[in-house]
N, C-alpha and C positions, 0 to 999 in steps of 0.2 A: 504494500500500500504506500509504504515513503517513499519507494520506488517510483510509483506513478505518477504522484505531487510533486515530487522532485524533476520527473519529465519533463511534465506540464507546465512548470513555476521556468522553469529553463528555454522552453520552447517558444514564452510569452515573451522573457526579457531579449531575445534574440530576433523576435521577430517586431519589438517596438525599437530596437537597437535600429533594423533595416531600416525604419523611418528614415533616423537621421542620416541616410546614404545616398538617399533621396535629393535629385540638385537639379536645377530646370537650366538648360543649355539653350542657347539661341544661336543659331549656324549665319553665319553672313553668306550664303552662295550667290555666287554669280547670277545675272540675267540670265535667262535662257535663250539659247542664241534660233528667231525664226528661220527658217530654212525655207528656201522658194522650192514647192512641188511642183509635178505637171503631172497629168497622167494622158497621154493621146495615142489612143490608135486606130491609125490609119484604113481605110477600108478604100478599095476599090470602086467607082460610081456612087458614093457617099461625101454629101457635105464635112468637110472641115468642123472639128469639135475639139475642145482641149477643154482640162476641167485644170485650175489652178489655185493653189490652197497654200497653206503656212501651216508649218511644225506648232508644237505649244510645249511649254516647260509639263513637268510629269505634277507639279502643284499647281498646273493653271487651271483656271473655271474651263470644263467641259463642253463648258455651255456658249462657249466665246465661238462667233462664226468663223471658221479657219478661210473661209473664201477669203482671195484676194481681187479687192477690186482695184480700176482704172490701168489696170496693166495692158501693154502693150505684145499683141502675141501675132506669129507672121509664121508665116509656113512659106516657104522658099522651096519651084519646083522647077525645073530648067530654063531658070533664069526669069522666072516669074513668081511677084511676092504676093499671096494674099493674106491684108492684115484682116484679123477676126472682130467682128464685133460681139460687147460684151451683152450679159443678159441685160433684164431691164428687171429694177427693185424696187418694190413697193414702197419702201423705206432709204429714204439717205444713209441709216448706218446699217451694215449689214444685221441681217436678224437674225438668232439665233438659233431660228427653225428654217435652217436652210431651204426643204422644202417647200417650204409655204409660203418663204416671206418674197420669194424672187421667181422669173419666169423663166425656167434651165431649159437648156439646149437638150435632144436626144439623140442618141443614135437611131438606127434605121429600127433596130425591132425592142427600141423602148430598154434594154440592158441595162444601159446605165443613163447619168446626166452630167451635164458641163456649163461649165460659168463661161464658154468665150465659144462662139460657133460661126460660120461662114456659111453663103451660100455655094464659094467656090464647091467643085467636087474633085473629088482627090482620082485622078488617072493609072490606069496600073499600068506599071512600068517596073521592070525586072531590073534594068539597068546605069539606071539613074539616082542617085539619090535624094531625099529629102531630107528638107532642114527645116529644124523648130528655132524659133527663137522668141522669149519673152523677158521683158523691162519691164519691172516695177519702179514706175517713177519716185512713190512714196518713199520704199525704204532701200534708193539705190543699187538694189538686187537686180541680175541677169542670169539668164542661163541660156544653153544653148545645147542641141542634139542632133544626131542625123540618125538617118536610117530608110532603109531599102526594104522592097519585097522583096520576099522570097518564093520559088513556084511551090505549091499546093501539093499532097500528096492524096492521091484520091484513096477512098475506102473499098476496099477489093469486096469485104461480104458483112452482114450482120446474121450468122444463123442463132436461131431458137431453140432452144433446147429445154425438155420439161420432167417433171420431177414430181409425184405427188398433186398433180394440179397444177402447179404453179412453173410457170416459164423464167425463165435466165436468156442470157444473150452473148454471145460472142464476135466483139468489133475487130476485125483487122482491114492490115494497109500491108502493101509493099515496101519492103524499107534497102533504101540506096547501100548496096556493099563497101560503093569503092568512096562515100562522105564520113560523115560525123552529123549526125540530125539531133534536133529535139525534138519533141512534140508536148502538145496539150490534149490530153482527149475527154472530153465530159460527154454526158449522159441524161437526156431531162427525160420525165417520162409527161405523154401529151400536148405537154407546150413546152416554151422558153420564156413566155412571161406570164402566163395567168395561172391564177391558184386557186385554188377552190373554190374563193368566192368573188372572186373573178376581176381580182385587182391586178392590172396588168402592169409592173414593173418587172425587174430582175425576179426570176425563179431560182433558185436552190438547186444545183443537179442532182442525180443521184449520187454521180461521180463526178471527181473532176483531179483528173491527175495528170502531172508531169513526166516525161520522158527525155533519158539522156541515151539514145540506144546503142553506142558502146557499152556502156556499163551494162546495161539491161538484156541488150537482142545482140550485138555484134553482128545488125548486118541482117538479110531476109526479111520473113514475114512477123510484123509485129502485131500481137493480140492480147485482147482486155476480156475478162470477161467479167459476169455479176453474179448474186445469188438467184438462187429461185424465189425472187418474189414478186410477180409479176402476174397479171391473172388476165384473162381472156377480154380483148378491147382495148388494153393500155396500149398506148402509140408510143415507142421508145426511140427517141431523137436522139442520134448521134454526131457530132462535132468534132473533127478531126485534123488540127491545129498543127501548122508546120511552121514552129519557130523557130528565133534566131537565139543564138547561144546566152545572148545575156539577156534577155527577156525569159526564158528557164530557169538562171540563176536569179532574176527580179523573184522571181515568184517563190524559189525555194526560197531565200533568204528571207522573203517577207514575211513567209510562212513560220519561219525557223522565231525571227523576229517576233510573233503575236504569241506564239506560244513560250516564250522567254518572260513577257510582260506577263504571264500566270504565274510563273513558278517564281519564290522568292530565292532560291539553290541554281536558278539558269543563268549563264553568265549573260549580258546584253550581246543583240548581234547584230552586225552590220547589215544594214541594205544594198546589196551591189544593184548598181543603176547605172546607165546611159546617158546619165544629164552632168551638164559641165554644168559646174555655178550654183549646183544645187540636188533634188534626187527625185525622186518618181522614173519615169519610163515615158520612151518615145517608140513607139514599133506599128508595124504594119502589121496586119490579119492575113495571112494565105491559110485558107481551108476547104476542106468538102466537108459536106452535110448530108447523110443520109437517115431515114426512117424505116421501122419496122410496127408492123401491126402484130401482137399476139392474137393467136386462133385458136 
């Protein structure tokens, strides 16, 4: 029994001890330095769109709109410049509900939206290059990018395959022996923008993954397949993305990147990007698109 008071009497004074250990620190850190984004990609027979933003310190209000306005953004194509104009806002300062407080630009099947769009249309050309360029007047920021199409890799077959009821699918392509490819191949099933109750923005794929096929295929035929969860009527939309090397490294690293900001044990990681002066991505789209109906 002294034993246990003896504990207890011990355990109290050591943990009102901790109190006085107790000290409030105030860190002086630096500004956080904004960083000019872009995000654009190019599409062949498709208007001119660039979406342009600012980084935020990891303490800053979430809620603060990253759009950058009055910027100057030009797209340079053999030897012809067209400069973009920007959206139109309902409000003088940006709002914080981006969607809603401005009228964004889109691309052709509604994907995504962008603060700076043109009616020019962007021409496919294998061999030429294109150049981004955007000035921020406000905060003396520039950057600048190029980048080229790439040709298209078509999808050779989508077979069906079934299990229990329930259908899977297997996408492949041809893939170049004598290069080095990447790719992106996603998967939506029935649309690419609407969802169930029929709000038509960006969809979720099923999939949606990157490829480096040295590492992966070395060469031949490359294939994806799914589980069997699929059931008679779903229309499963296929996307088959033949990108440029650092536009697969944007993406893993992005990736690498959002899943770092979860874990408080992941060391930070860099974004490899294409943009001088600053980071986001500048690339062109070359794909085929194929569908399957399950039966």
């Amino acid at each position: 029994m002294k034993n246990i008071i003896f504990l207890t009497l011990f355990a109290c004074i050591a943990l009102s001890s901790c109190d006085s250990l107790e000290r409030d620190i105030n860190l002086n850190l630096p500004e956080p330095e904004r960083i000019l984004t872009v995000e654009c990609y190019l599409q062949a027979g498709q208007p001119y769109r660039v979406l342009v933003t600012e980084t935020k310190g990891f303490f800053e209000d979430l809620d603060d709109c990253p759009l950058v306005k009055g910027a100057t953004v030009i797209i340079r194509h053999n030897g012809v410049a067209d400069t973009l104009d920007e959206s139109f806002y309902f409000s003088p300062n940006c709002p914080a509900d981006s969607l809603f407080g401005f009228i964004p630009f889109f691309n052709a099947d509604r994907t995504r939206f962008y603060n700076y769009g043109s009616n020019g249309i962007c021409p496919l050309d294998y061999d030429n290059d294109f150049e981004l360029e955007v000035i921020d007047p406000n905060g003396g920021r520039q950057i600048f990018a190029t980048t080229r199409f790439i040709r298209p890799v078509q999808i050779d077959s989508m077979n069906l395959l079934y299990k229990d009821g329930k259908a899977g699918v297997i996408v492949s392509a041809f893939d170049d022996i004598n290069t080095v490819d990447f790719y992106r191949v996603m998967l939506h099933k029935n649309s690419l923008t609407t969802d169930e109750s029929g709000f038509t923005l960006a969809k979720d794929p099923q999939f949606d993954i990157t490829i480096d096929d040295a590492r992966f295929f070395n060469g031949g035929k490359v294939a994806f397949g799914t589980g069997y969860d699929y059931e008679t009527g779903d229309t499963l939309i296929a996307t088959f993305y033949h990108i440029e090397k650092i536009y697969h490294d944007f993406l893993e690293t992005l990736s690498d990147a959002e899943s770092a900001n979860f874990s408080p044990f992941a060391q930070p990681n860099r974004i490899l990007t294409n943009i001088s002066g600053g980071q986001g991505i500048f690339t062109a789209l070359s794909y085929d698109r194929d569908s399957v109906i399950v039966n």
